[in-house]
Structures are given as C-alpha cells and as structure tokens.
PAMI-672017 format. One record per residue (C-alpha): residue number from 0; z, y, x. Coordinates in Angstrom, 1 decimal. Layout:
(NUM; (Z; Y; X)),
...
END
This chain:
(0; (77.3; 121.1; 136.3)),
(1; (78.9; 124.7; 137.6)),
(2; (78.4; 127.6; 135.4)),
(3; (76.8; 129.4; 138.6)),
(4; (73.8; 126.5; 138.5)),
(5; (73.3; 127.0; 134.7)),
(6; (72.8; 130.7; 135.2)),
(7; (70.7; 130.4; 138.4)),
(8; (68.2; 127.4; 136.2)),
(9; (68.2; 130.2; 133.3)),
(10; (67.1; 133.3; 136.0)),
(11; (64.5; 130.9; 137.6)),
(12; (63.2; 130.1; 134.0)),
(13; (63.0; 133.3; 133.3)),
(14; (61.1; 134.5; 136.2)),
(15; (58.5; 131.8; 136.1)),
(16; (58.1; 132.6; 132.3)),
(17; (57.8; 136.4; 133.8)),
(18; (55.2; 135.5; 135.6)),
(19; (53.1; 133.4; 133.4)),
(20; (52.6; 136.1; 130.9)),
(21; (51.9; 138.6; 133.5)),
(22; (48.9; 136.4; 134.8)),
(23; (47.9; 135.8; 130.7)),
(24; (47.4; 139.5; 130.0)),
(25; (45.8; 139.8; 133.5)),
(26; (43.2; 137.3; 132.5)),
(27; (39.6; 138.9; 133.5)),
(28; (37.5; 140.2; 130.6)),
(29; (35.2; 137.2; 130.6)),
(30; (37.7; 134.5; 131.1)),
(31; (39.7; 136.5; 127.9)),
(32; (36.7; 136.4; 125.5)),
(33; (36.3; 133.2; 126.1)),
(34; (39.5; 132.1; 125.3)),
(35; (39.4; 134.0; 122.1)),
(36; (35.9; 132.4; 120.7)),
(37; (37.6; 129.3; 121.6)),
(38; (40.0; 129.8; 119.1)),
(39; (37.8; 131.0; 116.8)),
(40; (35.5; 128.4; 116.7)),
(41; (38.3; 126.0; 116.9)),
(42; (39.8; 127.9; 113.5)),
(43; (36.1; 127.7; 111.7)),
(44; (36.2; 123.9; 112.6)),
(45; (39.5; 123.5; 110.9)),
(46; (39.2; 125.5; 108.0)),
(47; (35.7; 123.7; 107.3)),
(48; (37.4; 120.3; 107.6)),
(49; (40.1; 120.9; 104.9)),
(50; (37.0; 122.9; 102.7)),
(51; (33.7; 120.7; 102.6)),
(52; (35.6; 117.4; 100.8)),
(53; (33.0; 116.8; 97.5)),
(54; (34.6; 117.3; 94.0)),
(55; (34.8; 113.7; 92.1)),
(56; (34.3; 115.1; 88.2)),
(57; (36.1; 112.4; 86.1)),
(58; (33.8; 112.5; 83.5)),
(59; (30.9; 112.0; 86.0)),
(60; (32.5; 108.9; 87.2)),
(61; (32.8; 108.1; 83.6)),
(62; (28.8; 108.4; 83.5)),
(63; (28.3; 105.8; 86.3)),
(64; (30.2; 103.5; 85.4)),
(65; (28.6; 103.6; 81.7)),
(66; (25.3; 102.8; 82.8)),
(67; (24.5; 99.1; 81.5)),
(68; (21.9; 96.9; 83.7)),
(69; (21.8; 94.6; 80.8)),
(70; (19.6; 97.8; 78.9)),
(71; (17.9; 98.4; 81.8)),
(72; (16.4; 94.6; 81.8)),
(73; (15.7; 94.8; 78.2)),
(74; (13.7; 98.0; 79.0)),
(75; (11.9; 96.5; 81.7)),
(76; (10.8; 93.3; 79.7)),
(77; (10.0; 95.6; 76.4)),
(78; (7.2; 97.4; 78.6)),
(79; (6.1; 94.2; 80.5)),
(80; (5.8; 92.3; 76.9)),
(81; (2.9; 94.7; 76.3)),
(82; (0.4; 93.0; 78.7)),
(83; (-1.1; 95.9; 80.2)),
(84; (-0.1; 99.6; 80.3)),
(85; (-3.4; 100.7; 82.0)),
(86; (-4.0; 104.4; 81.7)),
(87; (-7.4; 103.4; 80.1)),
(88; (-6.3; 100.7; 78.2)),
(89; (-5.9; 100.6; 74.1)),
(90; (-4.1; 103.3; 72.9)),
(91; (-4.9; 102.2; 69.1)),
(92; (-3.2; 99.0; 69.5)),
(93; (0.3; 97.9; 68.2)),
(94; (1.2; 95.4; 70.9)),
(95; (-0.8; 95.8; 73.9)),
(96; (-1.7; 98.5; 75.7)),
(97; (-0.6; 101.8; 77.0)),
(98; (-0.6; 103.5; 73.3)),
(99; (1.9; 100.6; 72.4)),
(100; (4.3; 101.3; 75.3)),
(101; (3.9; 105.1; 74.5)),
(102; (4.7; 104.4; 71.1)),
(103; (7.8; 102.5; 71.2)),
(104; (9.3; 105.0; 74.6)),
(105; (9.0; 107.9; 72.1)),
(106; (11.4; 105.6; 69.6)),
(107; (13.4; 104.7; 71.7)),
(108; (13.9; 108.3; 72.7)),
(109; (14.1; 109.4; 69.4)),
(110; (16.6; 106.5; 68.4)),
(111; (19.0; 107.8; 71.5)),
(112; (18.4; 111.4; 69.9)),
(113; (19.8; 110.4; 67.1)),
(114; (23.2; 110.2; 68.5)),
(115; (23.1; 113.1; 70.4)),
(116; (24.3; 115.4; 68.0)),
(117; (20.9; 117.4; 68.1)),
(118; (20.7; 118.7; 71.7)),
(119; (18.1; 115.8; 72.9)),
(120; (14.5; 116.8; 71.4)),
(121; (11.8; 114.7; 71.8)),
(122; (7.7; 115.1; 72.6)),
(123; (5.0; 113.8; 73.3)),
(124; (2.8; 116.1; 75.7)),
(125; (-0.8; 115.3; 75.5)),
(126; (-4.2; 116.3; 76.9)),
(127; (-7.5; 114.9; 77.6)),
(128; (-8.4; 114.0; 81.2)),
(129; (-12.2; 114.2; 81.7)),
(130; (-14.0; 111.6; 82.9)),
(131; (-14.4; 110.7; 86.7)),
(132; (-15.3; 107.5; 87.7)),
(133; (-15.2; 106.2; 90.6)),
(134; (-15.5; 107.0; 94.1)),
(135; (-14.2; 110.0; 93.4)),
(136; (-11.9; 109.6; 90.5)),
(137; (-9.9; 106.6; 88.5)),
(138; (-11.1; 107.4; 85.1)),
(139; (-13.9; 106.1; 83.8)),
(140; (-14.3; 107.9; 80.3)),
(141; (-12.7; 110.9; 78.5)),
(142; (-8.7; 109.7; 78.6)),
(143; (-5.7; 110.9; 76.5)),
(144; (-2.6; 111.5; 78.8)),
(145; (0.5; 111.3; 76.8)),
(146; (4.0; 112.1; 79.0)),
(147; (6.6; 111.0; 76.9)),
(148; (9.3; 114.1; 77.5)),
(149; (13.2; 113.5; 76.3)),
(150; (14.6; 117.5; 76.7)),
(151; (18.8; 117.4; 76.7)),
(152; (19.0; 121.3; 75.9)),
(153; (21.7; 122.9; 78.6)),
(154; (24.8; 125.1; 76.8)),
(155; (25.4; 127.9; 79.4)),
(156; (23.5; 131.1; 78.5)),
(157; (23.3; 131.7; 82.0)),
(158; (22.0; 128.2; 83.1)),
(159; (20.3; 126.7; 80.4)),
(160; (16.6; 127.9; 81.5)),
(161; (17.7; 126.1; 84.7)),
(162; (15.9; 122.5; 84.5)),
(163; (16.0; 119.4; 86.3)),
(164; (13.3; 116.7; 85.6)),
(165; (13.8; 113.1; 86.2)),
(166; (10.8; 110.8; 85.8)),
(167; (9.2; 107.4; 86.1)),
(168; (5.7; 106.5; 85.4)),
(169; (5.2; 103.7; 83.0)),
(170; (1.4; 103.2; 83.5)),
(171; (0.6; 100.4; 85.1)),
(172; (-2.7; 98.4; 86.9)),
(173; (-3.4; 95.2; 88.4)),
(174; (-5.7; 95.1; 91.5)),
(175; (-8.4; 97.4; 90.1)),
(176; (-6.8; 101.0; 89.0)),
(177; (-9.5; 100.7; 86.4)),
(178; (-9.9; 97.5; 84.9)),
(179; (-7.9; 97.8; 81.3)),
(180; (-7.9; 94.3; 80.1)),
(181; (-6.5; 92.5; 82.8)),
(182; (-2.2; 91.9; 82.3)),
(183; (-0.6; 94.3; 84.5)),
(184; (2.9; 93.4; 83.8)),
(185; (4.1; 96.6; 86.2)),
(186; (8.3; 95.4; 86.3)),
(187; (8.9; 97.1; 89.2)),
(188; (5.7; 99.4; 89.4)),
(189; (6.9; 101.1; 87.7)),
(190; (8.9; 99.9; 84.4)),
(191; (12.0; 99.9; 86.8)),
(192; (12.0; 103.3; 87.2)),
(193; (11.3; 104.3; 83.3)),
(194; (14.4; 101.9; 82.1)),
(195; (16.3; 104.5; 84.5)),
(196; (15.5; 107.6; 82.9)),
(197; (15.8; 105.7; 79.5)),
(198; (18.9; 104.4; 80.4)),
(199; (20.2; 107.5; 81.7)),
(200; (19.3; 109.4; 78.7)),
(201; (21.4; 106.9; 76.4)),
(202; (24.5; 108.0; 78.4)),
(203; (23.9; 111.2; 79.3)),
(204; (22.7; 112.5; 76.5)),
(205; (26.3; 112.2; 74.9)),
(206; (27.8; 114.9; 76.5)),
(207; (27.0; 118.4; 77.2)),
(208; (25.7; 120.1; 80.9)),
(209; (25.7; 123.8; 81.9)),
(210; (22.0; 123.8; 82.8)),
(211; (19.0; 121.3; 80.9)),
(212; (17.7; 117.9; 81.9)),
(213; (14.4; 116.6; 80.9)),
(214; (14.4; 112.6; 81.0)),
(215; (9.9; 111.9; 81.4)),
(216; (8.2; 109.2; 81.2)),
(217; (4.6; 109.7; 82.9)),
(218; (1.1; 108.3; 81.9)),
(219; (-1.8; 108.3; 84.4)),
(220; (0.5; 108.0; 87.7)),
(221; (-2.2; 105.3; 88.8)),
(222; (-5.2; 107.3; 88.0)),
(223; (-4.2; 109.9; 90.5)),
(224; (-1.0; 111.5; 90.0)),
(225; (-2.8; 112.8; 86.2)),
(226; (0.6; 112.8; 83.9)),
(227; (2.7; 115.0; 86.5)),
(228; (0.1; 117.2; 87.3)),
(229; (-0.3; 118.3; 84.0)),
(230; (3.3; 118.7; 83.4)),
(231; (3.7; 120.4; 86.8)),
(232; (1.0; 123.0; 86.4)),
(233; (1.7; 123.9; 82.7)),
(234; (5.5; 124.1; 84.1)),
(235; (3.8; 127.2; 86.8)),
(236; (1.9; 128.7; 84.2)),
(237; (5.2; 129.1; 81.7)),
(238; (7.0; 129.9; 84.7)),
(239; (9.6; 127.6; 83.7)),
(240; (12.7; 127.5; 86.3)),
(241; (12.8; 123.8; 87.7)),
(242; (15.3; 123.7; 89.9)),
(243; (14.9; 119.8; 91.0)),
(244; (12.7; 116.9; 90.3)),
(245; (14.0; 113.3; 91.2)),
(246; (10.8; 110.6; 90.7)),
(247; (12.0; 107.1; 90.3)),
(248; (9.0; 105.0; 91.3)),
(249; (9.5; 101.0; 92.6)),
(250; (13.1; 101.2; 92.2)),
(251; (13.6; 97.5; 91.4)),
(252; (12.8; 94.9; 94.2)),
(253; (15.6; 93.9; 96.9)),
(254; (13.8; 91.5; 98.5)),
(255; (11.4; 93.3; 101.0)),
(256; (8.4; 91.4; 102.3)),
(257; (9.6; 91.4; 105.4)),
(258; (12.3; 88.7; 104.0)),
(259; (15.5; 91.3; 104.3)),
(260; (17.7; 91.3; 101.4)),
(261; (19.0; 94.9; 100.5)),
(262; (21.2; 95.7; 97.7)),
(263; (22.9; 98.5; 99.0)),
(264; (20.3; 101.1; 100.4)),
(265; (17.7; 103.5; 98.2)),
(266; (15.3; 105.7; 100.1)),
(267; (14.9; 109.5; 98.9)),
(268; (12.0; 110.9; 100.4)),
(269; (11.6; 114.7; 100.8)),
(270; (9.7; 117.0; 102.6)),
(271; (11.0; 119.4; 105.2)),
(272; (7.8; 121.6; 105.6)),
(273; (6.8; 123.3; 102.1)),
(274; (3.7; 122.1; 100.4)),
(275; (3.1; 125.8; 99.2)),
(276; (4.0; 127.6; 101.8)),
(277; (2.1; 130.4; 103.0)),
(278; (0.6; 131.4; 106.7)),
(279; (3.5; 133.9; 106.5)),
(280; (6.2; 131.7; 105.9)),
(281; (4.8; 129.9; 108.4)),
(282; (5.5; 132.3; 110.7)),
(283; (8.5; 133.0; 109.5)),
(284; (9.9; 129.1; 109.9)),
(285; (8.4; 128.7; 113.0)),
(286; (10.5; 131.9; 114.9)),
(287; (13.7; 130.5; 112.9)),
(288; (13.7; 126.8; 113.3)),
(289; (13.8; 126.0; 109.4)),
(290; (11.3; 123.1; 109.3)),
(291; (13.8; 120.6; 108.1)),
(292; (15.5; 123.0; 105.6)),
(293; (13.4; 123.3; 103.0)),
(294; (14.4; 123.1; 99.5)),
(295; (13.5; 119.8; 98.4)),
(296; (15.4; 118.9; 101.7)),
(297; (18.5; 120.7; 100.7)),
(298; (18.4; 118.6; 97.2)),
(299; (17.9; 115.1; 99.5)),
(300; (21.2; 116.4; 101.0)),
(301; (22.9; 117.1; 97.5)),
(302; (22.0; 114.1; 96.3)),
(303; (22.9; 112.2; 99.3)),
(304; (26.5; 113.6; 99.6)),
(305; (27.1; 113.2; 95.4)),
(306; (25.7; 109.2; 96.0)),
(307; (28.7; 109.2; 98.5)),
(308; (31.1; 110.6; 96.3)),
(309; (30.4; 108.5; 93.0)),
(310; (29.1; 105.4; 95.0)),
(311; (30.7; 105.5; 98.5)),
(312; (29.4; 101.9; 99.1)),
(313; (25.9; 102.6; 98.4)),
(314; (24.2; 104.1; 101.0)),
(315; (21.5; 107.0; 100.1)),
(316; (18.9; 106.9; 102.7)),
(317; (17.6; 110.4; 103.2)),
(318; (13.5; 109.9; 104.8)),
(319; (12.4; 112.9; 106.4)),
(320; (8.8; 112.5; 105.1)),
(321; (7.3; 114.0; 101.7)),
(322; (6.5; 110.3; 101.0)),
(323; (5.7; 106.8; 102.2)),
(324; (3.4; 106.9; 105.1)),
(325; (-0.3; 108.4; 103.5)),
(326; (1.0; 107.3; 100.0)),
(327; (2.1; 109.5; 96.7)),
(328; (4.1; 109.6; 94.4)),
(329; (4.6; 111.7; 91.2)),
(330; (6.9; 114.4; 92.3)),
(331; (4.1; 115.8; 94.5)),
(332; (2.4; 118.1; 92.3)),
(333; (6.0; 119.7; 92.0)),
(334; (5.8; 120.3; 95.4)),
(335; (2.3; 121.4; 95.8)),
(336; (3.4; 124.3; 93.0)),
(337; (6.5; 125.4; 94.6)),
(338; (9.3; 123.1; 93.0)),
(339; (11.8; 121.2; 94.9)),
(340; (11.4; 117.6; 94.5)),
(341; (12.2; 114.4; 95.9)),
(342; (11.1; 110.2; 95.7)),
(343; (13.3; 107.5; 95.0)),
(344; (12.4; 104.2; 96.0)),
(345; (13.9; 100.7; 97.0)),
(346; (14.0; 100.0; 100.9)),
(347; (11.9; 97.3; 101.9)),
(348; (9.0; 96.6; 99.5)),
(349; (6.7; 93.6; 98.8)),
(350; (3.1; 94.4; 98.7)),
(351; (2.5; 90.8; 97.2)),
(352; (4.0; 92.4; 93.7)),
(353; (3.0; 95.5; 93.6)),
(354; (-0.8; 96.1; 93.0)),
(355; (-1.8; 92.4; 92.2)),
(356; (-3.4; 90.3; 89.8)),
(357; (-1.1; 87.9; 88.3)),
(358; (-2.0; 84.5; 89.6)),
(359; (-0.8; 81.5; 92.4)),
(360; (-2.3; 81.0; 95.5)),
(361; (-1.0; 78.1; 97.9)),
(362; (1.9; 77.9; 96.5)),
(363; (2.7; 82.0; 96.4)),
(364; (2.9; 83.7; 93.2)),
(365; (1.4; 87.2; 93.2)),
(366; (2.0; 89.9; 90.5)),
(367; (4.4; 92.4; 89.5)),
(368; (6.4; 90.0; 87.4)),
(369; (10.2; 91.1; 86.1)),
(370; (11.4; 87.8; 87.5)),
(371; (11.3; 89.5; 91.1)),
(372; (13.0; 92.7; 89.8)),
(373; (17.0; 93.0; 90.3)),
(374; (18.5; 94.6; 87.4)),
(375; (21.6; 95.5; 88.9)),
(376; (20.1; 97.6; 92.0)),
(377; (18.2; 99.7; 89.4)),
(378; (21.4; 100.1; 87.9)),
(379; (22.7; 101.8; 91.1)),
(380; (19.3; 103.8; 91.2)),
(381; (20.1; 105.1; 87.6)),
(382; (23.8; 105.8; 88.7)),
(383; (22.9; 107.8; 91.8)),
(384; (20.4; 110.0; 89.6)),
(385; (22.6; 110.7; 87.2)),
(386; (25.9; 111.1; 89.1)),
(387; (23.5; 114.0; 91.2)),
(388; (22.0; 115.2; 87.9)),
(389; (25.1; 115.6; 86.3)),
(390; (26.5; 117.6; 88.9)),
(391; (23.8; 119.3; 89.2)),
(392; (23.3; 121.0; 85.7)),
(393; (27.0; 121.6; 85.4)),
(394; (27.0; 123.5; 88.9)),
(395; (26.0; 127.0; 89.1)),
(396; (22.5; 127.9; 90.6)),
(397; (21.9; 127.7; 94.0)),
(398; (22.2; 131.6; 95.2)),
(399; (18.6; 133.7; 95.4)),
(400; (18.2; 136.2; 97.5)),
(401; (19.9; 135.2; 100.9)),
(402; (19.3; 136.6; 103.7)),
(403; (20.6; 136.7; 107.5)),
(404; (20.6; 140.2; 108.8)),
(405; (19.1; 140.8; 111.9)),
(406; (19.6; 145.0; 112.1)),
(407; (22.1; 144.3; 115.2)),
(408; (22.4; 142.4; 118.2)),
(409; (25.5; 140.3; 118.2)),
(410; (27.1; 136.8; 118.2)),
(411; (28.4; 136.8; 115.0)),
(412; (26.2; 135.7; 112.2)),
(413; (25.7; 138.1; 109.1)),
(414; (24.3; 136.4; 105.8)),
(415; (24.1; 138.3; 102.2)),
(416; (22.7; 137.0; 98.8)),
(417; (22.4; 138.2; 95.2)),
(418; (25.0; 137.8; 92.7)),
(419; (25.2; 134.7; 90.6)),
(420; (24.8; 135.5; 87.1)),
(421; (27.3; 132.4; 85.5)),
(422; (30.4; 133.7; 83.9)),
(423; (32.3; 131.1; 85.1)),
(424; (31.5; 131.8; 89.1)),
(425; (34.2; 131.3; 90.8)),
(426; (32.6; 132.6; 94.7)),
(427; (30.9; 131.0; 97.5)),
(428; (30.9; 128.9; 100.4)),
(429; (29.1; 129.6; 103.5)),
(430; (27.8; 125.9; 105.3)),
(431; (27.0; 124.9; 108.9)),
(432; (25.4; 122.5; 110.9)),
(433; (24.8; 122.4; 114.4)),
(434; (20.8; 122.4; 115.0)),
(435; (20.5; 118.5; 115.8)),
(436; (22.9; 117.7; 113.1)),
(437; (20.4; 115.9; 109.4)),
(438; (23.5; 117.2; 107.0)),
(439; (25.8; 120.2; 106.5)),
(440; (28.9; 119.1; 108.8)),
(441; (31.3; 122.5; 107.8)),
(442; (32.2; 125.1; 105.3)),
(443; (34.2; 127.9; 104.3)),
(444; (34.7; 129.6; 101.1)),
(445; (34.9; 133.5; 101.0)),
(446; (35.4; 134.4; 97.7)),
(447; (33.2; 136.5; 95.2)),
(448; (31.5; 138.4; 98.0)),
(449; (27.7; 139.3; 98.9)),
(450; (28.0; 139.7; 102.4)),
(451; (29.7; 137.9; 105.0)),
(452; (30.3; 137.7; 108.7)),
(453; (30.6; 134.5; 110.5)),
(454; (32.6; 135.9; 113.3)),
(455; (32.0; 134.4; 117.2)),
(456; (28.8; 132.2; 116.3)),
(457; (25.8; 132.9; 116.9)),
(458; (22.6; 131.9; 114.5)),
(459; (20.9; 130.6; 117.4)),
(460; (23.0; 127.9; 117.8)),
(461; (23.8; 126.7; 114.0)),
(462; (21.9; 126.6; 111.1)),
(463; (24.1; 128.6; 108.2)),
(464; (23.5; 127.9; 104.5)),
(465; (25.2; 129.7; 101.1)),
(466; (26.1; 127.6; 98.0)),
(467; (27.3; 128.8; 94.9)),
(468; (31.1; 127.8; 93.3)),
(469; (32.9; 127.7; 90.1)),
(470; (35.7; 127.9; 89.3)),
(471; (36.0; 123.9; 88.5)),
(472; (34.8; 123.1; 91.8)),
(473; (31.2; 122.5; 91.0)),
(474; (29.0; 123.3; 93.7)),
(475; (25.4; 124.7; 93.9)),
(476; (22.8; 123.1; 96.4)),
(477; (22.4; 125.0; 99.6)),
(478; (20.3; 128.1; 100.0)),
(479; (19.0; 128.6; 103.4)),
(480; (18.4; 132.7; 104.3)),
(481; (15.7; 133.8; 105.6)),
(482; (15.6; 137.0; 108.1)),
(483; (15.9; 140.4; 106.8)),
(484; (16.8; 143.6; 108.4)),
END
C-alpha cells in the first residue's frame, strides 16, 4: 500500500470521526437527557449489583450447623409423654398435664442457663385468665396462664433494649379446645415448634448478640391466643422496644394431606397492611402505594434473604397474608399492638393430625402423634430462626425517622432519616425495587449521611427503602419512608 493511500484512509477517518462528534454535541435537548438518565440508571444498576450480596457471619454458620434434630425429637417426645397439655388441664400434677410440661420447660431452660455464663435468665410469667365458657370463650373456670420466658440479655448499650421474641405454644387439645382429660399428644401442634426455641436457646445462648432475644414458650395458644396476649399487651404497657417476633406454630409435618412430600419449603406469613394502623396512615399508604411494605413485611424479607444465605437450598416461602386463610396464630396480638411479627409454618399440612382425638378409623390413624412429625425439617425451621435472629440482634437497628421529601418537584428521589445511635455504625444503604417486584432487587451504600439524593429516578416508579450498616457488614431490616415536606 502507497504512502499517498495511508494518508488519504487517515484524512477520511478523521473527517468521519469529525463529524460524528459534531452530530453528538448537536443531539436535541430531549434526545441528550435521555441519554444521560440512561447512563445513570444503568450506573445505579451496576453499583447495586456488586453492593446487595448478603454477609455470611462465620460464626452464624457455625450456629446452624450446631443445631441437633436428635434434641429436638427428644423435646418433642418429653412434652407428648405428658398425655395432655390442655390449657385447663392439671397444673398440680407431676406427670400429666400442662403444670408438668410447664414444669420441666422451665428446667430445661434453667439447665441451658446454667452454661450460659449468666446472661440467659429465666421466668415464668403468670396471670389468671377469667372464666369464659363457651360460645363465647375456651375457658371454662378461673385459669392460670404461665408463658415460660428464656431472656438471652443483649451486650451493646445501644442495642440491648432492642428485643426479638421467638415463640412456640406448647398447649395443646384434642377435638374439643376444652376437654382436659382426653390425651392430646400435640407433636406437631405444637411441641414442634417449642423444641425450636428450646433447641435454639441451647446454642445460641453460648454466645453473645448486640441486641436481646427472648426464647417463649406460650400457654393458652388454644384458648384463644391467651399466653401471647398477655405477653404482648404488658410488652405495650412497659413500652418495651420489640423489634421482631418469629412464632413457630406446626413446624413439623412434611407430608401434607394432599399426599405431597416437602422437605425443603417453610411458609412465613406476614401482613402487608398494619393491624394498628390508623385512618391516617391509611391515607397516607393509600396516596404512596405502601401496602405491601409494612414492617412485619420487611422482616418476611430479612428473614427470607438470611434463609438464603445460611441455607441456599431451603426455600423460605414468603405468604403475603397475616395468616392462614381466617386462621391465627400467636404472633397476632403483636401485630394488633404495633410490633412486627411474622408465622412460621410447614407447607402442606394434614388436618387428620392436627386437632383430633387419638384413635383408628377404617384403617386411618387420627391424632397428632410424633410418629408423623420429621425431626429433621424442624431442624431446618430452628436453623432458619436462628440464622435470621442471630443476624438480627447483632445488626444495628433498622433507621427511625425516614422520610422521602416531597418540598420539590423533580425526578430524583430525596430520602433522610435519624442518626443511628450504635457506636459501631458504620453508614447506610439506600434499597430499591421496582413496584411489581416482592423483594429489594438493588442497593447502594452512601456512607454516614442523613440525607441522600437518588439522582434520575423518580419515587413514582420504585419503591426506595434505608437500612442501617456496621462496620462488620451487619445489616439492619429495611425502613420504608414515609412523605414529609
């Protein structure tokens, strides 16, 4: 090739390159904006990819894989070898009854206390429940309720009035809520979801969180929710700062009565509208969108994405209902007083033991019996509780205060909160979903800040969120804001 030809390619080249940028900068004003909120968003979607990966704590893996199904069974069996633990059964009696299985809970508690190095304290917390019989009521005669409460005492003077209950109910009944003599065995109803707390409180109970746990074992769950309420209200009038309940109720059956097998699924059920709220918040949701966003939803969420972290093949089935269809559970008086809370509960149950008395019909054996229960999926209950308690209560608190400021008219997005009070803070992360999206899909961190502007999107088309960070990568449920000016 001549020299003249390279030199004419090289002035063509140059001309054509010429002219490119000429037409770049003579872009209309539209078609330029556009092409910078392009890259904009297309920089907030990177930056949230390489920022939203969950944090795997080595010494919460260390707390899943210490939880034993072989204590679980022996758990279950202990409170099914009392014959009945009807609410309004014997509570005088050594060996059967619900006093009995009160009795030896609180030992066991105790017994697990003893090698805690004194931060698990144990109490019974009892009250008499006044007769109502039925129809209205479950309780025939003047009842003592005794919740049998396990308290692991948090260590950060910033966090340690921050609480997070975990329960199961270890009342039980047979097909009449109020007949106290007949054997209601209750395996999965609900002694599978007391040998998780127990269970969890042997190995958690070990170590030492930021914030504290309370590990509860409930009385009166049959009789109408009695137990929780009690607990719950008393929790309102102390003002006590619960920051999550987790209820583990018929958490031990995998084979559904609908003949599916699942050992690899467990349902948390949360609300999305409030129990408490008020006609004004009402209002307020209703002219933002934020009816699947409420607290108790944002801890489904948290637990959901720390199941996936510590158990990635176990799925955590997030329902979008406060509970089963017209049913209850005990995490609802929580709710109805303004704490987040949430229902664990196996996939697919079977109504012919749950509820029933024991017996054989036709060849069909009816009752809640521990040789239908599968000790190894209530393992994996217990592991995804505690792997999402755990990182709760050593995360800071989710951030108070946060708003989304509505004072101008704009496509960016501009969120502030109040300071976190932990020493250890390291900043925060502002989340994102698009609006027809059931989990937070991106993040970005930015820092120790109060304020911050999401730059190019608008908060009409994504829900935003703030979570709290330290500085070992623990990380807060999300906050949702609410409008201010």
């Amino acid at each position: 090739m001549s020299k003249n030809s390279t030199r004419a390619r090289r002035a063509c080249a140059s001309i054509v390159a010429a002219v490119l940028l000429v037409a770049a900068f003579a872009l209309p004003p539209a078609a330029d904006a556009q092409r910078r909120g392009n890259a904009r968003r297309a920089a907030n979607a990177s930056a949230a990819s390489t920022s939203a990966a969950s944090r795997r704590d080595p010494d919460v893996a260390r707390i899943v894989a210490e939880i034993d199904p072989r204590n679980i069974e022996r758990t279950v069996r202990k409170l099914v070898s009392f014959g009945t633990r009807n609410t309004l059964s014997a509570q005088d009696n050594p060996t059967r009854g619900i006093g009995a299985a009160r009795d030896w809970l609180k030992r066991e508690f105790e017994e697990i206390a003893r090698g805690a190095g004194g931060r698990l304290s144990v109490e019974l917390q009892s009250y008499t429940q006044e007769a109502n019989p039925p129809p209205r009521g479950r309780v025939l005669q003047p009842t003592v309720i005794s919740n049998v409460v396990a308290t692991l005492r948090g260590t950060q003077p910033a966090s340690a009035a921050r609480m997070y209950v975990v329960s199961g109910h270890y009342d039980s009944m047979c097909t009449s809520p109020t007949d106290a003599t007949c054997d209601a065995p209750g395996a999965n109803d609900d002694a599978s979801g007391v040998a998780a707390i127990v269970e969890m409180a042997r190995v958690m109970s070990r170590r030492e969180f930021d914030a504290t746990i309370v590990f509860m074992a409930i009385a009166g769950e049959e009789q109408g929710l009695l137990g929780s309420t009690y607990y719950a209200e008393q929790a309102k009038q102390k003002s006590l700062n619960i920051e999550g309940m987790f209820t583990n109720d018929i958490v031990g059956n995998t084979l559904g009565g609908n003949g599916v097998r699942d050992r690899n699924t467990l349902r948390v059920f949360s609300e999305g509208v409030p129990s408490n709220e008020t006609p004004e918040e009402a209002n307020v949701r209703r002219s933002t969108g934020g009816e699947n966003d409420s607290a108790s939803r944002q801890l489904a969420r948290f637990i959901k994405e720390t199941g996936a972290t510590y158990l990635p093949g176990f799925n955590v089935q997030m329902i979008y209902r406060r509970d089963r269809y017209q049913r209850g559970g005990d995490h609802i008086p929580f709710l109805e007083r303004g704490f987040a809370a949430v229902r664990f509960t196996e996939p697919n149950e079977e109504y012919k033991h749950q509820h029933q008395n024991v017996r054989t019909e036709q060849g069909t054996i009816y009752g809640d019996l521990p040789e239908f229960v599968d000790y190894g999926y209530i393992a994996q209950v217990a592991r995804v509780n505690a792997a999402a308690l755990a990182a709760l209560a050593r995360a800071p608190a989710r951030p108070k205060g946060v708003g989304l400021v509505t004072r101008r008219l704009t496509n960016d997005t501009d969120l502030q909160w109040t300071a976190n009070a932990e020493l250890d803070l390291a900043g925060y992360e502002i989340v994102w979903r698009d609006t027809t999206s059931p989990v937070w899909t991106n993040s970005r961190a930015v820092g120790n800040v109060t304020t911050y502007t999401v730059e190019g999107m608008s908060k009409d088309n994504y829900f935003f969120g703030v979570r709290a960070v330290d500085r070992e990568g623990n990380r807060s449920p999300v906050s949702i804001p609410r409008p201010v000016r």
